[in-house]
PATOR-121090 format. One record per atom (N, C-alpha, C): x, y, z. Coordinates in pm, whole numbers, plus 50000, padded with zeros to 5 digits. Layout:
<rs>
XYZ ...
</rs>
This chain:
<rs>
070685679193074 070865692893029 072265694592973 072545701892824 073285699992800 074605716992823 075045716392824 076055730892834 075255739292744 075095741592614 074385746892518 073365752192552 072515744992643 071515751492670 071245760492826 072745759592845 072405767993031 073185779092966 072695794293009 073165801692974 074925800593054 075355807993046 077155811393120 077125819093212 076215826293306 076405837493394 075495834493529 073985824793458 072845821593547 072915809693524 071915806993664 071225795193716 070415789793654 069905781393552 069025771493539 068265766493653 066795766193550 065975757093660 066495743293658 066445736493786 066885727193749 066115710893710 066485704893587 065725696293562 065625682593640 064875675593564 064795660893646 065855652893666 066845652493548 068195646293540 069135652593568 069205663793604 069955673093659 069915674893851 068645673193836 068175669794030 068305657594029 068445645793938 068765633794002 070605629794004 071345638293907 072085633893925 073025640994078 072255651094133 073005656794243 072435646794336 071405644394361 070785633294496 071445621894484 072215612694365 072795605594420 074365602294388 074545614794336 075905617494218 076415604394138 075665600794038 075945592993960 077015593893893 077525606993816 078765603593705 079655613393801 079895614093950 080455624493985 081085621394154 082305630094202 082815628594325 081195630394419 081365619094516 080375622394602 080915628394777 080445641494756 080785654794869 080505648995022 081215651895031 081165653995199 080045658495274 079195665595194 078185673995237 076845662795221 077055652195172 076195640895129 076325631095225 077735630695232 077835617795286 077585616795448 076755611395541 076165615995620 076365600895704 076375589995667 076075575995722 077505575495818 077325569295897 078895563295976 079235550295877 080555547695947 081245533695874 080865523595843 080165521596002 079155508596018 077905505995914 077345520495910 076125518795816 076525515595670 077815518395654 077805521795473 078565505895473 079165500095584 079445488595553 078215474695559 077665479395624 077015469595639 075835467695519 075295480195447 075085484695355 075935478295208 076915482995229 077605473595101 077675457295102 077985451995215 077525437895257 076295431295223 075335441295240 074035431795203 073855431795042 074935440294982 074515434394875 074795420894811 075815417094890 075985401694833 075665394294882 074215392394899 073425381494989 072875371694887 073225376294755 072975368594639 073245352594681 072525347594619 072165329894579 073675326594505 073505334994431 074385327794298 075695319594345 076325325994455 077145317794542 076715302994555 075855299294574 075465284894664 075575279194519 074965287994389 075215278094262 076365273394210 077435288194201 078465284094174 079445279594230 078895275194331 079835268894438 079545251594369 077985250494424 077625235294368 077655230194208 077695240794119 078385236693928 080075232093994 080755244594031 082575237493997 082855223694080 081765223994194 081995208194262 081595195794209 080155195194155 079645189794073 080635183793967 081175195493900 082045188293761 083405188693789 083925188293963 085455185093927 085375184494095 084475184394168 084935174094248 085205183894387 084965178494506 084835188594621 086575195994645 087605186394622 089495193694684 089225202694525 089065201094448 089325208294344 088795219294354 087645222794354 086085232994421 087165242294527 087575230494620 087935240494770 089445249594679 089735240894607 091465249194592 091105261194498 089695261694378 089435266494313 088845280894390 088255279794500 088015294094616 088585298294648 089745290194693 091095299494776 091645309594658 091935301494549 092715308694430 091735320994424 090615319894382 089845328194361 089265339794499 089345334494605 089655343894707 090645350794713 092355344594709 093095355094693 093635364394610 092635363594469 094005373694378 092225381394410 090935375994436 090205389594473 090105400494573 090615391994675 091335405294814 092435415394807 093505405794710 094735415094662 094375423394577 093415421494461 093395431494373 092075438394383 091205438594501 090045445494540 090545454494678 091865451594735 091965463594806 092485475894769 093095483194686 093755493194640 092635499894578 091855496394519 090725501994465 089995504294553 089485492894631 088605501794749 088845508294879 090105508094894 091105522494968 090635532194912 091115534194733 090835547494681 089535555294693 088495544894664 086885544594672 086725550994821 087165543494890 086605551595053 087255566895069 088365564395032 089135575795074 089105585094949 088775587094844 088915597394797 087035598894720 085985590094775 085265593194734 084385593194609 085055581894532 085085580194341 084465563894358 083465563394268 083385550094174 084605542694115 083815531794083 085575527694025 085685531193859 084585539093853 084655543893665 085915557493656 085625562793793 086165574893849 087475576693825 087805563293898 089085557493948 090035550893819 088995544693741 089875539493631 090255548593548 089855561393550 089725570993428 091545574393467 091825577293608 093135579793593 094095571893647 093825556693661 094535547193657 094845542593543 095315550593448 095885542093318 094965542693223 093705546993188 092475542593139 092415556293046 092345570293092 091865578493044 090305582093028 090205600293002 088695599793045 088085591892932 087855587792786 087415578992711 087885565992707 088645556292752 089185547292764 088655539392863 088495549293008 086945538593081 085615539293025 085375538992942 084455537592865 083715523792829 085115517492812 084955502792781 084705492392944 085365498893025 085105488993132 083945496293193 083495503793175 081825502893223 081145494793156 081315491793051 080375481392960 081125471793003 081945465293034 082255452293110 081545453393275 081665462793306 080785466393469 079265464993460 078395468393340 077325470693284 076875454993258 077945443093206 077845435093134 077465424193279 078375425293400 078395413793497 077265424193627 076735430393605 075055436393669 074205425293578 074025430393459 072885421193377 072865409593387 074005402593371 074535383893388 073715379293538 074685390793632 074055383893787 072605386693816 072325401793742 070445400193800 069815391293733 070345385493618 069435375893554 069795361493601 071195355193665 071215344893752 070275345393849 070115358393928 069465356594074 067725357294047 067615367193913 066035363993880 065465351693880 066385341393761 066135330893751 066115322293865 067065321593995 067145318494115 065905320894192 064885333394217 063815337994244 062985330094157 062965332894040 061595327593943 061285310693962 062785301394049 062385288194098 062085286394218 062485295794276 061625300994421 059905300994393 059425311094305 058155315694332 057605299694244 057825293194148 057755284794081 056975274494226 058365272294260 058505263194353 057245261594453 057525272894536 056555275994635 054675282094584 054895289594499 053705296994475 053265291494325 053705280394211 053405276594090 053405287993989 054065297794069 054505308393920 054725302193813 054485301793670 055405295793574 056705304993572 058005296393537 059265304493518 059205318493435 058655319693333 058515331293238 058085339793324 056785339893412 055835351693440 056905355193573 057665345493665 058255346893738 059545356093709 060415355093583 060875361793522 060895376993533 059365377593471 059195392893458 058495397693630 058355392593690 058135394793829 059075400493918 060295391193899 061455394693967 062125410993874 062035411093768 062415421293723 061775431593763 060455438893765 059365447893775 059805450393934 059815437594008 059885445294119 060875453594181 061605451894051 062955458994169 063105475994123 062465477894047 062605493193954 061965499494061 061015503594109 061375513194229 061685513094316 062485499894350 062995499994476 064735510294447 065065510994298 066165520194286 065955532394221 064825534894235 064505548794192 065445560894299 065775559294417 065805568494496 067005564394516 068025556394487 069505556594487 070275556194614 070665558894705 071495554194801 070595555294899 069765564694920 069145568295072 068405555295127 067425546795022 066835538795000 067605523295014 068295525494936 069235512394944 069785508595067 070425522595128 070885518095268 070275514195331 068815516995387 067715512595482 067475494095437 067255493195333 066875481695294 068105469795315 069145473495290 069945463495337 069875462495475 069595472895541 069835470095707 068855465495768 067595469195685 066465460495765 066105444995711 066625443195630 066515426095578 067595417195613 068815422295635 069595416995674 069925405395809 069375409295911 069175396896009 068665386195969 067155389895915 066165378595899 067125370695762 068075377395657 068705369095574 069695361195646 070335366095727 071365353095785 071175348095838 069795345595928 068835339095969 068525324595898 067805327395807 067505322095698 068955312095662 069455319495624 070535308395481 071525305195586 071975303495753 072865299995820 071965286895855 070605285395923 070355272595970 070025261895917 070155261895780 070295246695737 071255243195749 072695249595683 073995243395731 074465240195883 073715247095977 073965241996132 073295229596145 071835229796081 071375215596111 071995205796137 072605201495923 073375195695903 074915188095988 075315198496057 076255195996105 076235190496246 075315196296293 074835191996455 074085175296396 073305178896343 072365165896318 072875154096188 073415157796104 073725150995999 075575149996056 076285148196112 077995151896097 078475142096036 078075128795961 078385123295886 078725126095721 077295141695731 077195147695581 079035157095573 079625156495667 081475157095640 081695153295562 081945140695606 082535133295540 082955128895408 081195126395419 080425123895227 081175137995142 081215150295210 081665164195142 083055162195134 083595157995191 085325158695148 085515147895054 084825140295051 085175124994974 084415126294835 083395138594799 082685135294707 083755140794572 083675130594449 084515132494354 084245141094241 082955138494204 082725149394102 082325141693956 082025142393879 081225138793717 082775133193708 083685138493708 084915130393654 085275115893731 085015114093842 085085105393930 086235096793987 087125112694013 088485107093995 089075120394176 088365130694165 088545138994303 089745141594346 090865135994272 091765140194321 092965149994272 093445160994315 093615171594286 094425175194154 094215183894056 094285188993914 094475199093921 095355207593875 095935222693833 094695225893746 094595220693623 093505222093527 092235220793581 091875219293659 090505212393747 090065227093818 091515227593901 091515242394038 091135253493927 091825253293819 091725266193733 090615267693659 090075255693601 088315262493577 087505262893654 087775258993771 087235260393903 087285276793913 088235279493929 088595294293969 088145299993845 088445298293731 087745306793678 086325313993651 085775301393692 084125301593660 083835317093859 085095309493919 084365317594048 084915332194025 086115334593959 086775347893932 085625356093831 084675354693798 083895357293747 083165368393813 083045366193942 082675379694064 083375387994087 084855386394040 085555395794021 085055411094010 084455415693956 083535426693937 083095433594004 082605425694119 081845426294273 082505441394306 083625437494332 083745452094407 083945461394340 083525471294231 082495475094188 081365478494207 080865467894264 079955471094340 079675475894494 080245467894571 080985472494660 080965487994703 081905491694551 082585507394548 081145514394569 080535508894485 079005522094528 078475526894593 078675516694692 078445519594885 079995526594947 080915521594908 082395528595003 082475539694971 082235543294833 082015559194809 081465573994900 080545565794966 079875576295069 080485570295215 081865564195248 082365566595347 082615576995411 082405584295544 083105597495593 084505598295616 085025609095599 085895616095607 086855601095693 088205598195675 089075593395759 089575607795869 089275601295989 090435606796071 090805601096201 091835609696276 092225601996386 091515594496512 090295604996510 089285597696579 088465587796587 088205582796420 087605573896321 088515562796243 089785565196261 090575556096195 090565541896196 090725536996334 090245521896254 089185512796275 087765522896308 086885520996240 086355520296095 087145530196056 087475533695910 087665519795799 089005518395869 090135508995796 088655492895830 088655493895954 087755476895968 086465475995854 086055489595818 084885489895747 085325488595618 086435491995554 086695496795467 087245484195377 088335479195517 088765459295474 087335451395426 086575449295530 085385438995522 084315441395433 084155455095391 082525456295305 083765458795159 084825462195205 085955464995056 085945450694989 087365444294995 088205431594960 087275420995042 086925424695150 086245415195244 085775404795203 084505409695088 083055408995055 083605396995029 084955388294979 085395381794922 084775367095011 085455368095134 085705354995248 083795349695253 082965359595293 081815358395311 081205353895161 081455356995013 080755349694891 082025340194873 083245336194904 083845317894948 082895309795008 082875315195135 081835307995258 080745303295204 079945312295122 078495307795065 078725299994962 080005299494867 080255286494808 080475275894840 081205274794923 081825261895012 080415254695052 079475268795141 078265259695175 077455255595030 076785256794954 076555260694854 076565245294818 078625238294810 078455224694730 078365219594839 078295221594985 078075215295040 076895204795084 075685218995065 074615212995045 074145205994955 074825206194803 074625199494679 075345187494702 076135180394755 076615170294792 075645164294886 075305167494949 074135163495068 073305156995019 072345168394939 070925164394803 071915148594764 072805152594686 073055143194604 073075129194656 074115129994775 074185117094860 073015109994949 072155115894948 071255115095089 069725117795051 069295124894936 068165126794902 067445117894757 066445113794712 066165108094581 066075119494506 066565118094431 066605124894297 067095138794323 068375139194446 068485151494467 069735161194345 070125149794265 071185151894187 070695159694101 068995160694019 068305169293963 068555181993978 068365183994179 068185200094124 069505203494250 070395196894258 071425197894324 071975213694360 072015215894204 072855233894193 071705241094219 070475240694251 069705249994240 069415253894412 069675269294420 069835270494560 068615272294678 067435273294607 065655274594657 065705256394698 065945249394608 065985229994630 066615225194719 068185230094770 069095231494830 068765232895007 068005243995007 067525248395126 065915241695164 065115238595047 063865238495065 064195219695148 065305211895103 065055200695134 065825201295294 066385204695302 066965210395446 065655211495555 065175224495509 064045231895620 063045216695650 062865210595532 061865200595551 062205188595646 063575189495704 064165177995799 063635183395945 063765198695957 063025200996076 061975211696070 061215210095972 060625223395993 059055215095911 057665215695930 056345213395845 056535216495719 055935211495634 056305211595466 055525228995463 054955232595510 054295245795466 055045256295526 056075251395649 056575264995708 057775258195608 058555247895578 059595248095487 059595256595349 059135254195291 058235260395164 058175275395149 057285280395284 057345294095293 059045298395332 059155294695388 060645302895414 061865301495346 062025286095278 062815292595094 062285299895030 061035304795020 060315312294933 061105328194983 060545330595094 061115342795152 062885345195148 063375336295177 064705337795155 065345341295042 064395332094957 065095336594793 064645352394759 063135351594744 063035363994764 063855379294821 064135376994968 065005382094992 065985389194974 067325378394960 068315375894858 068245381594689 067395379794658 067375384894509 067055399594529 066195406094607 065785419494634 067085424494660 067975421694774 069075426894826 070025430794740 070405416994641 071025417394531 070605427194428 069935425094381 069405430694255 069185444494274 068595448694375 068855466094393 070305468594328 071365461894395 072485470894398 072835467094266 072435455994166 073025453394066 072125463693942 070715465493972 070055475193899 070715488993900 071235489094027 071145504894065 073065507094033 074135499994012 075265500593977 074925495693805 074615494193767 074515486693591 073545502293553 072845505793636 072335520593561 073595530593545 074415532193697 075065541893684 076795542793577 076805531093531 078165521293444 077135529693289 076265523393282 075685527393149 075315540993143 074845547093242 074285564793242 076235571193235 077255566293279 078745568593270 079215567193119 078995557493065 079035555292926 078705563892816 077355562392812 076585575092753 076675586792746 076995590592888 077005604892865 078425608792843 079485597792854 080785603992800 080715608692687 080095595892593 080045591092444 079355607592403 077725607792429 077035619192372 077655632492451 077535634092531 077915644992626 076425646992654 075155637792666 074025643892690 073555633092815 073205640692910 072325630693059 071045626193021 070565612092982 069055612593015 068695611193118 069025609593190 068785604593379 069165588193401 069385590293530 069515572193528 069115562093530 067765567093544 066355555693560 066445552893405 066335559893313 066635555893179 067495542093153 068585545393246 069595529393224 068705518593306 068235521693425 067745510793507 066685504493418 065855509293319 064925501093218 066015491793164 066695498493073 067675491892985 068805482093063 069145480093200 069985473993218 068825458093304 067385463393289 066195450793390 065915446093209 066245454093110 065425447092996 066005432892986 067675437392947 068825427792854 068615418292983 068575423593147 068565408293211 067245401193174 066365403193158 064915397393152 065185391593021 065295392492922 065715391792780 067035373692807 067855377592906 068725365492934 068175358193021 067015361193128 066075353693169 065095341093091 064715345992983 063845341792929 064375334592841 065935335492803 066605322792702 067215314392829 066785311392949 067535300492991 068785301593043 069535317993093 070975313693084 071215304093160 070735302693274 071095288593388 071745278593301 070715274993245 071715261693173 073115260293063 073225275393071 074615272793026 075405287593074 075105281693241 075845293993329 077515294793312 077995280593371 079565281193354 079965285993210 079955284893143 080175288893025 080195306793012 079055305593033 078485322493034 080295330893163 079935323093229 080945335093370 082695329293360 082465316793277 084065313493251 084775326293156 083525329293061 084065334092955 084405354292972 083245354693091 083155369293140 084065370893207 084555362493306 085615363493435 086855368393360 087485367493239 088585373093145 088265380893123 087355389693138 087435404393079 087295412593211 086545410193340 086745413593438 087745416093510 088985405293495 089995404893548 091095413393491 091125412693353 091595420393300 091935435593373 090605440393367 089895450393404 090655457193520 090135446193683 090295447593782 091745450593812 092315440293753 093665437493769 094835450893748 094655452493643 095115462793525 094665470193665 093565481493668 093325493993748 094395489293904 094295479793946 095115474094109 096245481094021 097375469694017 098295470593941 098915484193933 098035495393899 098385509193840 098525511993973 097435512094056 097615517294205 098655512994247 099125499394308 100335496894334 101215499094305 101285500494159 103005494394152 103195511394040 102555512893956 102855527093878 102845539294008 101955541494075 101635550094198 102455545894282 102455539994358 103145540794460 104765528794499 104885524594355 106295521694341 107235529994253 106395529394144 107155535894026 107035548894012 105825553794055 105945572294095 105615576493979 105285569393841 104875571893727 103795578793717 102255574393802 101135575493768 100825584393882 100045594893905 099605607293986 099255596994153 099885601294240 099265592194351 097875595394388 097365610394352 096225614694399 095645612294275 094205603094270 093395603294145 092855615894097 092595613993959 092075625993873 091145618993805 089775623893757 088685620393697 088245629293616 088605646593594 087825655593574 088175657893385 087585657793290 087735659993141 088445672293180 089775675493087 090345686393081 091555683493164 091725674593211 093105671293319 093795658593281 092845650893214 093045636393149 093215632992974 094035627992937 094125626092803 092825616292791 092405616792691 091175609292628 091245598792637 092775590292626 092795574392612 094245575292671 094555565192756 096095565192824 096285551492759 097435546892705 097515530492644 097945525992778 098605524892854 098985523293007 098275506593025 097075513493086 095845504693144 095105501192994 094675512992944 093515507192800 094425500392726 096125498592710 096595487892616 096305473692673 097215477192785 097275463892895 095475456092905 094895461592948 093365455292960 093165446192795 092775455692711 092615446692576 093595439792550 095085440292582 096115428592544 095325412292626 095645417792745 095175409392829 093885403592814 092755408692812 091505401592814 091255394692650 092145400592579 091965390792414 092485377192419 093875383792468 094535370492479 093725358792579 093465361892747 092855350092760 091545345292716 090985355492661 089865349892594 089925339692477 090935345392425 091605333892297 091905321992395 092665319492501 093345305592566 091615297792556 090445308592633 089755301492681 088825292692570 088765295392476 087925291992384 088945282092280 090215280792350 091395268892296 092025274492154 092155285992146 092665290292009 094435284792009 094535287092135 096365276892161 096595261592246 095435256692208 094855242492201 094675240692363 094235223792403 093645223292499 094855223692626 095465220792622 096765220592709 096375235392821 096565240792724 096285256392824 095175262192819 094095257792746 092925261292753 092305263792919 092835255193009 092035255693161 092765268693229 093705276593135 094415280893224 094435296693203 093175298293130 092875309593133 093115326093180 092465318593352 092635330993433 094045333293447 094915322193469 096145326793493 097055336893334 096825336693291 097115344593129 096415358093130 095145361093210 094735369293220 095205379993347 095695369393414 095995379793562 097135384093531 098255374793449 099735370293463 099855390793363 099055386193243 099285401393180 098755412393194 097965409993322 097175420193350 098175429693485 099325419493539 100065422293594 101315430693570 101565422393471 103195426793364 103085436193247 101755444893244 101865450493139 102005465093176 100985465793268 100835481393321 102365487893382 103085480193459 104285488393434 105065489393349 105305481393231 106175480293134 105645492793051 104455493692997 103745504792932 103945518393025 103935518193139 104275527693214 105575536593194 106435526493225 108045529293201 108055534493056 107965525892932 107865532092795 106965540992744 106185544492850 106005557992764 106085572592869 106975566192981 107205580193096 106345581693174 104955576593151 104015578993237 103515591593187 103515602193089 103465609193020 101675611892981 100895600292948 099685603992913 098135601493046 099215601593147 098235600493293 097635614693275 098285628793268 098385638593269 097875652093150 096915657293166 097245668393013 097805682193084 097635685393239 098005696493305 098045689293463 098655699193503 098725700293672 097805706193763 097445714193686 096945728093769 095935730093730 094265729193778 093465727893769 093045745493755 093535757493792 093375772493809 092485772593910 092225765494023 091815766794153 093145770094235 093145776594330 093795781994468 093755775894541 092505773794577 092295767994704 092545747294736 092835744994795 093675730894831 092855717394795 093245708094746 092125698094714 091605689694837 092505693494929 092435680595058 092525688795164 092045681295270 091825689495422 092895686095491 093545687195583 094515683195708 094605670195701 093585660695690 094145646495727 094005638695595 094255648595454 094055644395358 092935637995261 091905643495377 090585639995260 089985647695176 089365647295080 089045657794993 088015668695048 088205677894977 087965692095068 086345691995121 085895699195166 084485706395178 084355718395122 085535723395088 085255739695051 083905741394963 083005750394950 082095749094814 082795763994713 082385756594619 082535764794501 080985771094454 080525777094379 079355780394279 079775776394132 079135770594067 078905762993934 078735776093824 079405781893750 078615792593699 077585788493585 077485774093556 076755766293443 075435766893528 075655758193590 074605750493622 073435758093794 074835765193806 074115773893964 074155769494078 074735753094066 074745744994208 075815748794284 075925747494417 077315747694464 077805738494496 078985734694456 079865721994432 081395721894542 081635709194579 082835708994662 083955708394562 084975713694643 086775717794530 086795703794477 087125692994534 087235682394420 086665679794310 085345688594333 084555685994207 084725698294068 085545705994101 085395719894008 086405717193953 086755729593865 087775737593752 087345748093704 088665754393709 088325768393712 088035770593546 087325781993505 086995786893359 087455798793347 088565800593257 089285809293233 088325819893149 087745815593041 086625821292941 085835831593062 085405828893122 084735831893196 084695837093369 086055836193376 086695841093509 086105838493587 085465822693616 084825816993706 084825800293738 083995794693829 083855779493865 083375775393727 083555762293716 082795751093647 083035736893680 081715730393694 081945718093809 081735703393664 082095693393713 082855683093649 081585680893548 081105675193598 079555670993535 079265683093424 078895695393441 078565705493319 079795705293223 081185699893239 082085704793168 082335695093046 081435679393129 082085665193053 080585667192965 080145677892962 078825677092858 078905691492797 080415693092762 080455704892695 080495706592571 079995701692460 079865699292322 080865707492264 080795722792312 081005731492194 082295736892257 083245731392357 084445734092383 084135751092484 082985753292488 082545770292520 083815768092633 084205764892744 085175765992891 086225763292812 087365775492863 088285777592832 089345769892947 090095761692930 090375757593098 091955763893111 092355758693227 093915770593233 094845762393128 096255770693093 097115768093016 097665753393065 098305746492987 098985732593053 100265733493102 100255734293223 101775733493269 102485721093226 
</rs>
């Protein structure tokens, strides 16, 4: 519904995309009055979404082609610049209640300027549901003689109503699949170790296609790059921390424990599933015939495992289920975050909502569409080349939090998201991001020859680091801001600093909305809440003067 068409004084009936976007606030602060789950639930909730496979693959590709010390140094790297630069963001996310589209808008980005990193957010949903489809479609292959194609469109279909209903839904489902998944994907690697402890050994010693294993800067770094590629993740993540409750003294570090582990966390737990991942692909390789075939493939991985102690028919069935699983878990949250990146996009661009199920077609098509050309076989490639624009991304928004906010005092410490408070484009973050993600995209594809070609990520982090304050400083910090003063009274934050409960009335739309979500309308000597205002075509809301 667009402004144009709600009168200025009354209530609209309200439509389908208009009732969907309040049930799960897609382009918008999500209220207090929503958020209803404890810590535990929304963490554990964000956790299951990375029960994804794709770990065990890309764990067993960077070992495969450079070798198990290289692999291990290539996780750590890639574990730590993702904890460092996934906690500040998902602090903000818990605690103030915002996506990270939300969040980027006034980290440097501006309200049109995150524009672009939703379509990079949009871009690594489609990539991973179509890794983990394809991951499923050798599952059902495997076990049930699906052909890959029909398996394809199988894994896709099924997941569209499982995100029709947006958080309420999602939460239940991670919590009830969740045992039986770590169930599942923990006891082959115990086997192994109780029963095989020789398969150690073979894992530290194994060298890799180069056949040389021993440790490379250039080796660690396309290692890491291919894994910095998940970078993104939290992002996803954010979709679940968003509906954290309120911090307070009573809740505090329950808060903080939930907030570390389903936040930056998510990190240690998709390492772990890499590590196991080549572990088991070293295993196949050393110990099985012809296990070098399907080494990286993580249904083969497990299916030859179960079969050491388990009947070929209960083995069989229960990679089947696992993958299954795993791809369901996954793929919800990647359907249901890649709708709300693209329904963010759109409706900046038009100022018009089609609803979000609209994106969830369009974001199951393009994966099914990359299903069906094969990306598997030219995965590294595919996430070497994505992980530079991600990082970019990630980096750049950290960065602003840290060091512009709360060193340099440049950038607003309290985020702002709302059109009318934000310049359209801040160069800040939107210079820094495109400096950064061109340039290493250029290293990666050797435009400044091979020497530094492996060294990608580091060119990408290095300026994704050094730019945002320098741009900061030169231009004052000046375009974070178009006003101060929103022409509300009443306080944005409660006593222990979380955003308010107060409600407002919408005079657009008729809903009643919490203070973080409004601005006042001068035109009209009344409320107007974020969502009716960022779809205001015709400028009708007058907003207050700019201090």
């Amino acid at each position: 519904m667009s402004i144009e068409d709600a009168p200025s004084t009354t209530a609209p009936a309200r439509t389908g995309a208009a009732k969907e976007t309040l049930e799960d606030y897609t382009l918008r602060f999500a209220p207090r009055s929503y958020r209803k789950w404890g810590t535990g639930t929304v963490a554990v909730s964000a956790l299951g979404g990375i029960a994804y496979l794709a770990d065990f693959a890309i764990g067993a590709n960077i070992g495969i082609a450079s070798g198990t010390v290289n692999a291990l140094w290539g996780i750590l790297v890639f574990a730590v610049v993702i904890f460092v630069s996934g906690f500040p963001l998902a602090y903000y996310a818990a605690r103030y209640n915002l996506d990270l589209d939300l969040i980027t808008r006034g980290s440097g980005f501006g309200y049109y300027g995150s524009v672009v990193t939703n379509v990079i957010f949009a871009t690594f949903t489609f990539i991973f549901f179509a890794l983990e489809g394809s991951i499923m479609a050798q599952g059902l292959e495997l076990g049930l003689g699906i052909p890959p194609w029909l398996g394809y469109a199988l894994s896709t279909i099924i997941i569209f109503p499982l995100v029709m209903y947006g958080m309420s839904l999602l939460s239940k489902l991670q919590l009830w699949t969740t045992p039986l998944w770590l169930v599942l994907m923990v006891a082959p690697f115990v086997y192994l170790l109780i029963q095989h402890p020789d398969s150690i050994g073979q894992f530290f010693g194994y060298q890799g296609e180069n056949g040389t294993g021993a440790p490379n800067l250039g080796a660690v770094m396309l290692a890491a790059g291919v894994c910095l590629s998940l970078i993104a993740q939290i992002a996803e993540q954010i979709d679940y921390l968003r509906f954290m409750p309120p911090k307070t003294p009573e809740n505090k570090r329950r808060w903080w424990t939930a907030m570390v582990l389903a936040g930056p966390g998510w990190v240690f737990f998709g390492a772990i599933k890499q590590v196991v991942g080549l572990f088991l692909a070293v295993y196949l390789i050393t110990n099985v015939a012809g296990g070098a075939d399907v080494a990286n493939e993580p249904v083969h991985q497990f299916l030859e495992i179960y079969n050491q102690f388990l009947p070929p028919w209960a083995a069989i069935a229960l990679a089947v289920i696992l993958v299954v699983i795993s791809q369901i878990k996954i793929n919800v949250t990647n359907a249901y975050s890649g709708s709300l990146a693209w329904t963010n996009s759109f409706t900046r661009v038009t100022k018009h909502y089609p609803g979000r199920l609209v994106f969830v077609g369009v974001n199951l098509l393009i994966a099914l569409v990359l299903m069906e050309a094969n990306m598997f076989d030219f995965l590294n490639t595919i996430l070497g080349f994505y992980a530079n624009c991600g990082m970019s991304w990630i980096v750049v928004v950290a960065v602003d939090i840290a060091v512009n906010k709360y060193l340099l005092k440049l950038s607003p410490i309290q985020p702002e998201f709302r059109r009318g408070m934000l310049y359209n484009v801040n160069p800040v973050g939107f210079g820094s991001m495109l400096v950064s993600a061109g340039v290493s995209i250029l290293v990666f594809f050797g435009a400044f020859g091979s020497g530094i070609q492996p060294y990608s990520p580091l060119v990408a982090i290095g300026l994704a680091v050094v730019l945002p304050p320098l741009l900061a400083i030169a231009t004052k910090g000046r375009y974070y801001l178009r006003r101060t003063d929103d022409g509300i009274d009443l306080p944005m934050y409660d006593e222990h600093g979380n955003p308010s409960g107060e409600v407002l009335d919408c005079h657009v739309c008729g809903e009643s909305i919490e203070r973080p979500d409004m601005m006042a309308c001068e035109a009209h000597s009344a409320h107007v809440c974020s969502l009716c205002l960022s779809q205001d075509k015709t400028g009708e809301h007058v907003l207050p003067a700019q201090v």
